[in-house]
C-alpha positions in Angstrom: -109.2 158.7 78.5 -112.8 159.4 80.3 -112.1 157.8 83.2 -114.9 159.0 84.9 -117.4 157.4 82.5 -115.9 153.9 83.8 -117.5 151.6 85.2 -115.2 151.7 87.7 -114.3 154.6 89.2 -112.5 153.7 92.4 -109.5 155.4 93.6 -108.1 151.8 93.6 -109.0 151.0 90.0 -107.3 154.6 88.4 -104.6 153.4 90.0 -104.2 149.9 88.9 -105.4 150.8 85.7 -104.0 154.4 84.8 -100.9 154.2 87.0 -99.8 150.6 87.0 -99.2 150.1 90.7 -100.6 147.4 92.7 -101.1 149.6 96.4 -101.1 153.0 97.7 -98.1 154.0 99.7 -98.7 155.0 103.1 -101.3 158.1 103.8 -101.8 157.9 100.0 -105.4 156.5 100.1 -106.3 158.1 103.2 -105.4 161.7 101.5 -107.0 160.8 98.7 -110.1 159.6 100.0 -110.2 163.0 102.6 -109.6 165.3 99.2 -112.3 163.4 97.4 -115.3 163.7 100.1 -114.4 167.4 99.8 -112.2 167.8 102.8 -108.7 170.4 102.8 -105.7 169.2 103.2 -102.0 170.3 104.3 -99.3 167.3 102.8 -95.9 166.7 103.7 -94.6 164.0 102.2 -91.0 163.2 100.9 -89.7 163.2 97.5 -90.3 160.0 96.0 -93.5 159.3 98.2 -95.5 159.8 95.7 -97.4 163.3 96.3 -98.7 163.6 92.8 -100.9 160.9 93.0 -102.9 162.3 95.7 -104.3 165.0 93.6 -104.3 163.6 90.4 -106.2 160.5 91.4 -108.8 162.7 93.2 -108.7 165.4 89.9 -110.1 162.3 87.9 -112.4 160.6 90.4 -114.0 164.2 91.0 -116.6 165.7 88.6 -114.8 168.7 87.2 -111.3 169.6 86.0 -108.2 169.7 88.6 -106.2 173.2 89.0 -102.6 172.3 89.6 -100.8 175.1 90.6 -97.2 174.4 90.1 -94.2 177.1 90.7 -91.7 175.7 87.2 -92.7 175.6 83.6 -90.5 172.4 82.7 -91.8 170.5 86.0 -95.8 170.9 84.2 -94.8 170.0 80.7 -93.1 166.9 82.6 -95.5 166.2 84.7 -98.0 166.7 81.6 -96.3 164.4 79.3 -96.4 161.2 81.8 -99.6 161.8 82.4 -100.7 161.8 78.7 -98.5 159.0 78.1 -100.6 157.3 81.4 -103.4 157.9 78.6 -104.7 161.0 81.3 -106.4 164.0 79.2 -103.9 166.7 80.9 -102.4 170.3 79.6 -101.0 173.0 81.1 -101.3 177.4 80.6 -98.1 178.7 80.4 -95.9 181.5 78.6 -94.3 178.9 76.4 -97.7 178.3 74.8 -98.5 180.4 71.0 -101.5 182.4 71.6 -103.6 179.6 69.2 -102.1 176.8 71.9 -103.6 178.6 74.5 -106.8 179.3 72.9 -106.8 175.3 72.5 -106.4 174.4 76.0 -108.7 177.2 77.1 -111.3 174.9 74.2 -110.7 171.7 75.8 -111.7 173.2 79.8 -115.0 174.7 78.2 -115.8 171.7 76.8 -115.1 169.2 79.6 -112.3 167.6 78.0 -109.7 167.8 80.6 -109.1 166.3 84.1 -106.2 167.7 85.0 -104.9 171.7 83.9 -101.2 172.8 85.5 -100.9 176.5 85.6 -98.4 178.7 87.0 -99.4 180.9 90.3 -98.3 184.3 88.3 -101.1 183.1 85.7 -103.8 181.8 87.7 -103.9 185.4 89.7 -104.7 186.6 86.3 -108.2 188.4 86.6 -108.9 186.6 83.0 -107.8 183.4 84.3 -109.7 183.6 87.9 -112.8 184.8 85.6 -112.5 181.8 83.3 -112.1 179.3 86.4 -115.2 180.6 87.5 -117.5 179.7 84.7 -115.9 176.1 85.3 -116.6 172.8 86.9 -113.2 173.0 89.3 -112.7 169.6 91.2 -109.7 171.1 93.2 -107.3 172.9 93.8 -103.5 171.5 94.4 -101.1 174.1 95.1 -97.3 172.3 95.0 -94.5 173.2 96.3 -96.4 174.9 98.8 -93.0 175.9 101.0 -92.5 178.8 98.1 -95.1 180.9 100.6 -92.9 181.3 103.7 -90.7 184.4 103.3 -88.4 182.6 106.0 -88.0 179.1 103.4 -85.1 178.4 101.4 -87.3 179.4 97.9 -89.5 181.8 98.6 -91.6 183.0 96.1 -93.7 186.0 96.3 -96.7 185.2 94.3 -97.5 182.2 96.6 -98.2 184.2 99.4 -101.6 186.1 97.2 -103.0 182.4 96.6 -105.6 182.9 99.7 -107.2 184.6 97.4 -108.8 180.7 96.3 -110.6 180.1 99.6 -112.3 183.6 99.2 -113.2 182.8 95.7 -113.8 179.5 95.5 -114.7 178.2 98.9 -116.4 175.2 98.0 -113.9 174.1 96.5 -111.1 171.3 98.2 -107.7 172.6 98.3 -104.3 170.8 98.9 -101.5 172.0 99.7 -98.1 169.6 99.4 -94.1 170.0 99.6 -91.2 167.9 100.7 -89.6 170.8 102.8 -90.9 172.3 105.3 -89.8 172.5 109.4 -92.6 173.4 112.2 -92.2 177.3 111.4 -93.1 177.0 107.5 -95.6 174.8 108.4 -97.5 177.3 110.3 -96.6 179.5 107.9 -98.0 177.9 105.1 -101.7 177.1 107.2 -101.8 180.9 108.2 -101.1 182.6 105.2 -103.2 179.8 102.7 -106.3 180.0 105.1 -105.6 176.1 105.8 -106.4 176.3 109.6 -109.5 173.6 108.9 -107.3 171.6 106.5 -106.6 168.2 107.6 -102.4 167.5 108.1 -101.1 164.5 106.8 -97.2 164.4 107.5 -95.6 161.6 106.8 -92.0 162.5 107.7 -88.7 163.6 105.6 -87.4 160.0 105.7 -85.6 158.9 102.2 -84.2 155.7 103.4 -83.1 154.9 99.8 -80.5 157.7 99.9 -77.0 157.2 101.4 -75.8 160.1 103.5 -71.9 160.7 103.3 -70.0 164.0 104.5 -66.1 164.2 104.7 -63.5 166.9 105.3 -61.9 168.2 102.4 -58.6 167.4 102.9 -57.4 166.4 99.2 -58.3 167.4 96.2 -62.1 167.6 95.9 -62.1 166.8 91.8 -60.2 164.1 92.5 -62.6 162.6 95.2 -65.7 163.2 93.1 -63.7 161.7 89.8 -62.8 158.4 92.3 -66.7 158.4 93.4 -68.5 158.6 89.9 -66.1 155.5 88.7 -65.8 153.4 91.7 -70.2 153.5 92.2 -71.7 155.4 89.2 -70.2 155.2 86.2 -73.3 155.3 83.4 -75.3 157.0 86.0 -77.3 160.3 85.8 -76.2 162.5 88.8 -76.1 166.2 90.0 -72.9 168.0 91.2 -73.7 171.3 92.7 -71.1 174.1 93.1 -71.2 177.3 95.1 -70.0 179.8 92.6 -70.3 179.8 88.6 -67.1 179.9 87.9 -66.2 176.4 89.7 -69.5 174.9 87.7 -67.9 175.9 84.6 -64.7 174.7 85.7 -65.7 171.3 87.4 -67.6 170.8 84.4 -64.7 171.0 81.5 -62.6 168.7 83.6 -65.1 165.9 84.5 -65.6 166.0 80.7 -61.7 165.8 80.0 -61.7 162.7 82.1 -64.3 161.2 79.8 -67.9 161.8 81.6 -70.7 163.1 79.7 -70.9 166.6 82.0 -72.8 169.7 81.4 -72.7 173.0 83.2 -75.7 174.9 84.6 -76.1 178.3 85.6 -77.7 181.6 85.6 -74.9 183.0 83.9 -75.1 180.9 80.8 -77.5 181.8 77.6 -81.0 180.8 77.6 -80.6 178.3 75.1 -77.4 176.1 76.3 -79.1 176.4 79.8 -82.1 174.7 77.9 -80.4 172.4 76.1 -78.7 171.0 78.7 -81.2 170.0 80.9 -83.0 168.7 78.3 -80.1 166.2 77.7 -79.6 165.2 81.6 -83.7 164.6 81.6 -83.9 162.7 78.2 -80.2 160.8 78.0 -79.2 158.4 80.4 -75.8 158.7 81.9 -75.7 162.5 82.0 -74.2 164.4 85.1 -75.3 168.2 85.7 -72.8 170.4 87.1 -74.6 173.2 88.9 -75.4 175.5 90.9 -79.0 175.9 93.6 -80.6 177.4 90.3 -80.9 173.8 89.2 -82.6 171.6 90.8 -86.6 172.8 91.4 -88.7 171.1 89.1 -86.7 167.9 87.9 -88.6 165.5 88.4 -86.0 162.8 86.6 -86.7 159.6 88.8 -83.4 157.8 88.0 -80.6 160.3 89.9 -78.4 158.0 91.3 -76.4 160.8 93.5 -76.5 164.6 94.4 -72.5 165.7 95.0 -72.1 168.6 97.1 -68.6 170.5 96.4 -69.3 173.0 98.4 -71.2 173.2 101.8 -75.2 174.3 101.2 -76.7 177.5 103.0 -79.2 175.4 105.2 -80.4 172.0 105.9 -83.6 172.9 104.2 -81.4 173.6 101.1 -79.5 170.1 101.8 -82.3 168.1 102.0 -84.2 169.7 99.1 -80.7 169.1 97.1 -80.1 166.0 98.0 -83.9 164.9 98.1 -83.4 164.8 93.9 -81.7 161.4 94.0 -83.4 158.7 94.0 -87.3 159.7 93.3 -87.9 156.1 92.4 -87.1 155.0 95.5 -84.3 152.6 93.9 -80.6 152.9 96.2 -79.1 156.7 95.8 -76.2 158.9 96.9 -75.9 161.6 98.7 -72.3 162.5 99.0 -70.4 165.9 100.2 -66.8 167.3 100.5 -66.6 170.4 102.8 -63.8 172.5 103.6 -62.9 175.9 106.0 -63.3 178.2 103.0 -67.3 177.0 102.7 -67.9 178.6 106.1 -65.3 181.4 105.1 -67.4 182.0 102.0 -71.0 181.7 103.4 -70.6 183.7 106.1 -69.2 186.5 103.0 -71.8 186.3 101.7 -74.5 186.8 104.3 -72.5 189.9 106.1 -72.5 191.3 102.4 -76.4 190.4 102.1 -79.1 193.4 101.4 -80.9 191.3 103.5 -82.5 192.8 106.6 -80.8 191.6 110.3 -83.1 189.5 111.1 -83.1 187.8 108.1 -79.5 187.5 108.3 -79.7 186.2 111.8 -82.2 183.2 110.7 -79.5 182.5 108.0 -76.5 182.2 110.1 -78.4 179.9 112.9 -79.3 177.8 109.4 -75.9 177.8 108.3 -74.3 176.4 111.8 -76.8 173.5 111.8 -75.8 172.7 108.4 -72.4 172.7 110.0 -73.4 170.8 112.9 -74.5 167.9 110.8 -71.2 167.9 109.2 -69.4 167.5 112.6 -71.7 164.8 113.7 -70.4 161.2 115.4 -73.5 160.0 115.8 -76.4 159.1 112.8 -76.8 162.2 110.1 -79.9 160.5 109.4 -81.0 161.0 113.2 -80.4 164.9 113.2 -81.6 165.6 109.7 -84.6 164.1 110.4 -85.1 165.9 114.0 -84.3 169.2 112.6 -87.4 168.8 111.0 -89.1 167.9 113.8 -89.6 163.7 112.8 -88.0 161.4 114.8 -85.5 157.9 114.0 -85.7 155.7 117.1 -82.4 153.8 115.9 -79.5 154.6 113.8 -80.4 154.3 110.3 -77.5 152.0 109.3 -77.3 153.8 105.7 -75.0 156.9 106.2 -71.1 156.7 106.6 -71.3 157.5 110.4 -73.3 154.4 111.0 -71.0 152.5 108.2 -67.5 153.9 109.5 -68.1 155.4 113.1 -65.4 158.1 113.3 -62.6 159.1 115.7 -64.4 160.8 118.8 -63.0 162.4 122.2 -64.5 162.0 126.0 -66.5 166.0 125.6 -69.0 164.7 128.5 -67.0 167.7 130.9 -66.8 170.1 128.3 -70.2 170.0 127.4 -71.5 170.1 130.4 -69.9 173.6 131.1 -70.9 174.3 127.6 -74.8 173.6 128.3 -74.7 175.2 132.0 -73.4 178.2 130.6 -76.2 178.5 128.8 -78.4 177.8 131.5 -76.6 180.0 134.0 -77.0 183.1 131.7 -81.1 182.5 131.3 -81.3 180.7 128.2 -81.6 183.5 125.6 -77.8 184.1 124.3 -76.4 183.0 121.1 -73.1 180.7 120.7 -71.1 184.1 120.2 -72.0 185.5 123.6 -71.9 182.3 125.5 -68.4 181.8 124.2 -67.5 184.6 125.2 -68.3 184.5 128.8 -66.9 180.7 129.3 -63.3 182.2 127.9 -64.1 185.2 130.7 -63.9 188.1 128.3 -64.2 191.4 129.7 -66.6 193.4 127.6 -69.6 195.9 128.3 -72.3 193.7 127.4 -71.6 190.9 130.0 -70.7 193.5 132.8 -74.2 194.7 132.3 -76.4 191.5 132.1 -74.0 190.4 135.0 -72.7 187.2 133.8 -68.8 187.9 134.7 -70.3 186.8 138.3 -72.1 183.5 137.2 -70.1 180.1 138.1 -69.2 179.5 134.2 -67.4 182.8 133.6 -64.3 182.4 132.4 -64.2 178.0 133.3 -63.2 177.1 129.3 -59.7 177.5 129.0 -58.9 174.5 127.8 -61.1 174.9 124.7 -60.1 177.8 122.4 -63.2 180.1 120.7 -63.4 177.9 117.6 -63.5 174.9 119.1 -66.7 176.0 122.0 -68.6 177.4 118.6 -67.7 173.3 117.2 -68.9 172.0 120.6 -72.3 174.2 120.8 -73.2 173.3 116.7 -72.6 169.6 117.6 -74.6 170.0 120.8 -76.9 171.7 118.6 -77.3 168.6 115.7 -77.5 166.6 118.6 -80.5 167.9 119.8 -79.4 169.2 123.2 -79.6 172.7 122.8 -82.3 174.2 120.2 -82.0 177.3 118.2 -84.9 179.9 118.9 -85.2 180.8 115.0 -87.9 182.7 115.2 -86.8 184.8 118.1 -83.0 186.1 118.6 -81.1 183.2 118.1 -81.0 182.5 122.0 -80.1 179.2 122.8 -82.3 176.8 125.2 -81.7 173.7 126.3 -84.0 170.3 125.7 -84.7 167.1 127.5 -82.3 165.7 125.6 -79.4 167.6 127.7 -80.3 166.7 131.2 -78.5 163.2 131.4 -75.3 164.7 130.4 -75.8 167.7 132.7 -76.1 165.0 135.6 -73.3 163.5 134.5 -75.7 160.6 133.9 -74.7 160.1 130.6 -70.8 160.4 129.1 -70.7 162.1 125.5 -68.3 161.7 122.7 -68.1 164.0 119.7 -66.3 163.9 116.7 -62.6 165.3 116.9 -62.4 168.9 116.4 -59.1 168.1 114.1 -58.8 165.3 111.7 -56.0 164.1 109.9 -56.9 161.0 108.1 -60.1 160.7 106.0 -62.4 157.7 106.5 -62.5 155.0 103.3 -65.8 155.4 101.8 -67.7 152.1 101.6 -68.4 151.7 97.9 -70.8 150.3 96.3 -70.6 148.8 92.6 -71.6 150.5 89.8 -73.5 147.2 88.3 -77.0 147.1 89.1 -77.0 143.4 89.3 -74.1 141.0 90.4 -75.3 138.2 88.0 -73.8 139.0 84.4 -76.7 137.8 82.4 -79.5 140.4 84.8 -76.7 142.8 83.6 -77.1 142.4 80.1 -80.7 142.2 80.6 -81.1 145.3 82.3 -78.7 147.0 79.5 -81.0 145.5 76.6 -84.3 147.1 78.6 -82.7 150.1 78.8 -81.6 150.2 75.6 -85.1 149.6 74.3 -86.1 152.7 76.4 -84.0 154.7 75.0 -84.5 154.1 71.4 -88.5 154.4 71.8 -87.9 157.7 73.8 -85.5 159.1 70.8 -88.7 158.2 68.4 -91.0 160.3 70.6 -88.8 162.4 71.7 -89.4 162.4 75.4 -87.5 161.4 78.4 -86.5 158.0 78.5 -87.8 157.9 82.6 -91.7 159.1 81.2 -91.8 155.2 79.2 -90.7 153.2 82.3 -89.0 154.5 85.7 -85.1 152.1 86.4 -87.3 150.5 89.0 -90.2 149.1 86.7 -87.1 147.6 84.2 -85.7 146.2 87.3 -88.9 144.9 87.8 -89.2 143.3 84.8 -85.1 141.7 85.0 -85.6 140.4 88.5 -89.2 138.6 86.8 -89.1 137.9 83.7 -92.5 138.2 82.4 -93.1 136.4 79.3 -96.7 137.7 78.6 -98.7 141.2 78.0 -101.0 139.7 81.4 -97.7 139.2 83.5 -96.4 142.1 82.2 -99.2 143.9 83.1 -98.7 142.8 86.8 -95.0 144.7 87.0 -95.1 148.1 89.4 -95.5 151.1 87.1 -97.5 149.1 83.9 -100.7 150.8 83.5 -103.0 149.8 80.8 -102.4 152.8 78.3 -98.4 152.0 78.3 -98.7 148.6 77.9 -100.5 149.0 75.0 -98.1 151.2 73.9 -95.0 149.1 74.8 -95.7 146.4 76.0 -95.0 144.4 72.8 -91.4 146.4 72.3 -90.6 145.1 75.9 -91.4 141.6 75.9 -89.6 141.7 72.5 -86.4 142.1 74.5 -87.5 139.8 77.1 -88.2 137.0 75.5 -85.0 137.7 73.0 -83.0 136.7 76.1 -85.0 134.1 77.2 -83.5 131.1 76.0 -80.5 133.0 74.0 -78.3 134.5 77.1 -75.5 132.5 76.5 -75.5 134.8 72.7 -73.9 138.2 72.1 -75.9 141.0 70.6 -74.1 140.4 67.2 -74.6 136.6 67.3 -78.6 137.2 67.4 -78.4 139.8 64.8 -76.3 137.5 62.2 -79.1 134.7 62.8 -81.7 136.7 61.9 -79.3 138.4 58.9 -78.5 134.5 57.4 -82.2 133.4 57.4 -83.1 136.8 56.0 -80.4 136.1 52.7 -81.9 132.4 52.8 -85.0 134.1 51.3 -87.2 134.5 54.5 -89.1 137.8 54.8 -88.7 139.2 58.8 -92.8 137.8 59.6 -91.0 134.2 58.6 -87.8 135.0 60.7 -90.2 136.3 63.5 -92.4 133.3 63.7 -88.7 130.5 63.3 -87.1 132.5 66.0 -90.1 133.0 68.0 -89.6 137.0 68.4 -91.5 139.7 67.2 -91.8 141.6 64.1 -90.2 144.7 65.6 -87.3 143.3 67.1 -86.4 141.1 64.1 -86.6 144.8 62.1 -84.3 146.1 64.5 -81.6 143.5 63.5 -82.4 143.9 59.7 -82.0 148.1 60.0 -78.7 147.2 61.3 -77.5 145.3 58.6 -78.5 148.1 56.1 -76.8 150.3 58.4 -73.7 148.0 57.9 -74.2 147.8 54.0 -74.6 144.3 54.3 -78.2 143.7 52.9 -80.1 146.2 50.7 -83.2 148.3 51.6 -85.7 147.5 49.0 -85.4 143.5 49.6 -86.2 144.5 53.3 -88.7 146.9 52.3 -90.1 147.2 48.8 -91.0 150.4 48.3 -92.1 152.4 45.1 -90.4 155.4 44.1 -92.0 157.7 44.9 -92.6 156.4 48.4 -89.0 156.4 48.8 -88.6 159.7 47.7 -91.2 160.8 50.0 -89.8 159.1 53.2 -86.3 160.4 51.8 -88.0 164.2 52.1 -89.7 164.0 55.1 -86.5 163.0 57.0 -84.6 165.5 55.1 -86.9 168.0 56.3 -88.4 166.6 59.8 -85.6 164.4 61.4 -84.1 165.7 64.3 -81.4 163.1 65.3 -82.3 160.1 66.9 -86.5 160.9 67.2 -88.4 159.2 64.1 -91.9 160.6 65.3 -91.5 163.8 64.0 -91.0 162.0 60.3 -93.8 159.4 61.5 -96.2 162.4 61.9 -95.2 164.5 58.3 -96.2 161.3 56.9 -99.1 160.9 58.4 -98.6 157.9 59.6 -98.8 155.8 56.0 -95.5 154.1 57.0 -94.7 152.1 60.2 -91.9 152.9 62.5 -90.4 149.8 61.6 -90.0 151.0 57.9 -89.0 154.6 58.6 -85.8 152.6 60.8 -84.6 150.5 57.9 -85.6 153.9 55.4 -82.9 155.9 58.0 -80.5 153.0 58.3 -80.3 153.2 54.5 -79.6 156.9 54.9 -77.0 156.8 57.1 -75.0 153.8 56.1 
């Protein structure tokens, strides 16, 4: 697709026309109108706000070819795929390519036949590759994932860090930079080390008010409460379960499986392959849960995750949002939901005093870790503090985590914290939680002789508090944005705006209890989509349709339609290719593709809800033994072609009505569709058999041909 040569060319028109949706998002346009005229820019936008667009609509406006740089192999053949399928002319450099493949894509670039080209950062630093990007027409640049450059994020990767090297070779040349993660010190990070000090920012805040936040004690068995979850809310749902060690992935796995869940296990420790094969079946099947640990996760770009369970507590907040950030991409309803217990912290904090890492590193880690914590051990919004961690701001309580749901137990700390926060005032404002404990209980060691601070009013005032339960008060004081963490520096401890009310007893504070013996009921939501029977049968049929054309092509079932286009299309009921063509996420190359095989279920419902499945099928079977051929049944029933060949494949399947009165075939046709399926199928796909033949026979053929098979 040349979009370029178009007579329309508008940002507006590539996406109504390539992308199917009606209206940017919010800073979409803007961003892609700066990175169009030329201009840099820095992008933080959350998952599911729709980054891509803003560099793939401006990689096909612009003269030239697009240079995606992109930090996962299976995130740019995804990424790739949709786009093709969005009829884009994308491809990707990467090791998984035969020398010939490469040689191809390197054909295409040299002849101007690509828009779009995703290449890895280890590649692109290539002297061959920087050599061949120079003889090209280069639109832009996009560099994604662009937290991967700080050495103090949560996925640092070293290569990042050399990718200045584009404004010194090609500084004509717009660049953008974009992630989902990223607090105030990555962010300067990122604009120091990528040259980016004339970009323009566009941050749009970490917001994902789709996703549900929930975090509870583990104070039964943590299966168990996951098991309970999954049925009560997501049974048939895709979701991600994330583990701290290998050993519990493995384990958590087997048993969700026992208990009848389709549940796969992912981790470094497992071959090549069944890591590969595994993902492959959570990104192509529906209903699949992952059980994993943080080496899955980077890269999915699966839009229909309905929930991210934590089983363990993550290092960081930047890990927990990341995590948690991989439900819901379509913006549809998600879960985030997480069990925590002592021997989390126990384990964590193993790990890092075991850690190679240097002591600073390890300092940065711990302050991380205890505002992880302190979100647990919030009373207040977890939306609220997640979001000011990152330095964006919730005026009012989201109303969509299980604080704001089920408020929970609290106690009168107003005193307690306010000798908590003078202590740190009184000893300057540069201590950690350690030291500051320490001198409220009136220890008597060296260090506090010397600074002087057994002589300040708050030595020695916090009896009534034992050690563990001040470091509790100072993380929640922390979460709540009272007292900030000096990250960069030594961990001291200062104290915000936000603390002078309670210090002048102005305002009363209550915190969550330190020790709690009953466990909130989670507010559950129902597993059905929709509450009216018929929607849910609807929605079932769509899906169902997905599926099956997905198996054929052998793609991900999400790269056809995203949940929220099919809910879309249940919730309107379009009855035409034009009304069809007015549902978010139809663009003009799929509806060509599928649009037919959509409204085929459509308008099968329409009229015939009150029918079973089987009831539909035996209509179509009775008129076919009356001597009709499936164009006659098509035109009596007023359905299409396809869909009435979808009924007849099932009655050869059943052995109730014989191939060649279906679909007379010579023999050695037959024999040659019999070969190629012999030799080509893989399962449920029939386009590998569609493409060994050429094409002479139509899907619809090849189904009843395999149907025979099988039977």
């Amino acid at each position: 697709m040349n979009v370029q040569d178009s007579p329309d060319n508008s940002p507006q028109h590539i996406l109504q026309s390539v992308f199917g949706y009606n209206e940017f998002r919010p800073q979409q346009q803007t961003i892609v109108e700066h990175l169009i005229a030329g201009g840099d820019a820095l992008v933080l936008m959350p998952t599911g706000g729709g980054k891509s667009l803003c560099y793939q609509i401006p990689s096909i406006v612009r003269s030239g070819v697009g240079i995606i740089i992109s930090p996962l192999i299976a995130l740019m053949q995804d990424q790739v795929d949709s786009l093709r399928l969005n009829g884009v002319r994308a491809a990707y450099l990467n090791s998984s390519l035969s020398i010939n493949e490469m040689r191809e894509v390197e054909g295409a670039l040299h002849s101007g036949e690509l828009d779009l080209l995703y290449i890895a950062p280890e590649r692109l630093m290539m002297p061959r590759t920087l050599d061949l990007l120079e003889t090209l027409p280069v639109s832009l640049f996009a560099i994604d994932e662009v937290h991967c450059v700080s050495q103090w994020g949560h996925d640092f990767r070293p290569e990042y860090v050399q990718l200045s090297i584009l404004h010194q070779r090609f500084p004509q040349i717009p660049r953008i930079a974009l992630t989902a993660t990223a607090d105030s010190a990555t962010q300067r990070e990122i604009i120091e080390r990528l040259a980016l000090t004339e970009a323009r920012q566009f941050i749009s805040g970490f917001d994902r008010p789709n996703i549900r936040y929930r975090i509870s004690d583990n104070t039964i068995n943590a299966r168990e409460q996951l098991l309970r979850f999954i049925r009560n809310e997501h049974q048939g749902d895709a979701g991600i379960v994330y583990c701290l060690s290998r050993k519990r992935v493995d384990q958590v796995a087997a048993w969700l499986t026992s208990k009848g869940l389709t549940a796969l296990p992912y981790h470094a420790g497992l071959p090549q392959e069944v890591r590969k094969e595994n993902q492959e079946r959570f990104l192509r099947e529906d209903g699949v849960i992952i059980v994993a640990t943080i080496a899955f996760g980077m890269g999915i770009d699966k839009p229909d995750v309905r929930f991210v369970a934590h089983l363990n507590l993550p290092k960081s907040l930047e890990a927990y949002y990341q995590e948690t950030g991989r439900a819901g991409r379509d913006n549809q309803p998600a879960n985030a939901w997480m069990v925590y217990g002592l021997q989390d912290m126990i384990m964590l904090k193993q790990m890092q005093a075991n850690s190679d890492a240097p002591e600073e590193i390890k300092r940065i880690e711990r302050h991380k870790l205890d505002a992880m914590l302190g979100l647990c051990e919030l009373t207040t919004c977890r939306r609220q503090a997640l979001l000011r961690y990152f330095g964006d701001e919730l005026e009012k309580p989201c109303g969509n985590c299980d604080i704001c749901l089920e408020p929970p137990e609290t106690w009168d700390a107003t005193a307690a914290a306010q000798k908590a926060l003078s202590c740190v005032h009184r000893t300057g404002q540069r201590f950690g939680v350690g030291y500051l404990v320490d001198v409220l209980l009136g220890k008597e060691h060296e260090r506090i002789s010397r600074f002087g601070h057994d002589k300040v009013s708050t030595y020695g005032i916090g009896s009534e508090l034992n050690q563990s339960e001040w470091r509790d008060l100072y993380r929640q004081l922390i979460a709540r944005g009272m007292l900030a963490v000096d990250i960069e520096g030594h961990g001291g401890l200062h104290l915000t705006e936000e603390s002078r009310p309670v210090l002048r007893g102005e305002q009363p504070l209550h915190l969550r209890k330190f020790s709690r013996k009953a466990k909130a009921k989670s507010r559950e939501r129902k597993a059905n989509r929709f509450t009216d029977t018929g929607n849910n049968d609807l929605w079932e049929a769509l899906r169902n349709r997905r599926q099956q054309l997905a198996d054929e092509q052998g793609i991900p079932a999400y790269m056809i339609f995203h949940d929220a286009t099919l809910a879309e299309m249940v919730e309107n009921r379009p009855d035409s290719l034009v009304q069809l063509s007015n549902i978010s996420g139809v663009g003009e190359s799929k509806l060509a593709s599928y649009g037919e095989q959509f409204l085929d279920v459509l308008n099968e419902y329409r009229g015939l809800e009150n029918k079973t499945q089987n009831d539909t099928e035996e209509e179509t079977l009775q008129l076919f033994r009356l001597g009709m051929n499936a164009e006659a049944i098509a035109t009596q029933r007023g359905l299409k072609e396809t869909t009435i060949y979808n009924h007849l494949a099932k009655g050869i399947e059943r052995d109730e009505i014989p191939l060649d009165k279906v679909v007379p075939l010579e023999q050695n046709q037959l024999k040659a569709i019999r070969f190629a399926f012999e030799q080509f199928d893989s399962g449920k796909r029939l386009k590998p058999v569609f493409d060994a033949l050429e094409g002479e026979f139509s899907y619809e053929v090849l189904r009843c041909v395999r149907s025979d098979i099988t039977r």
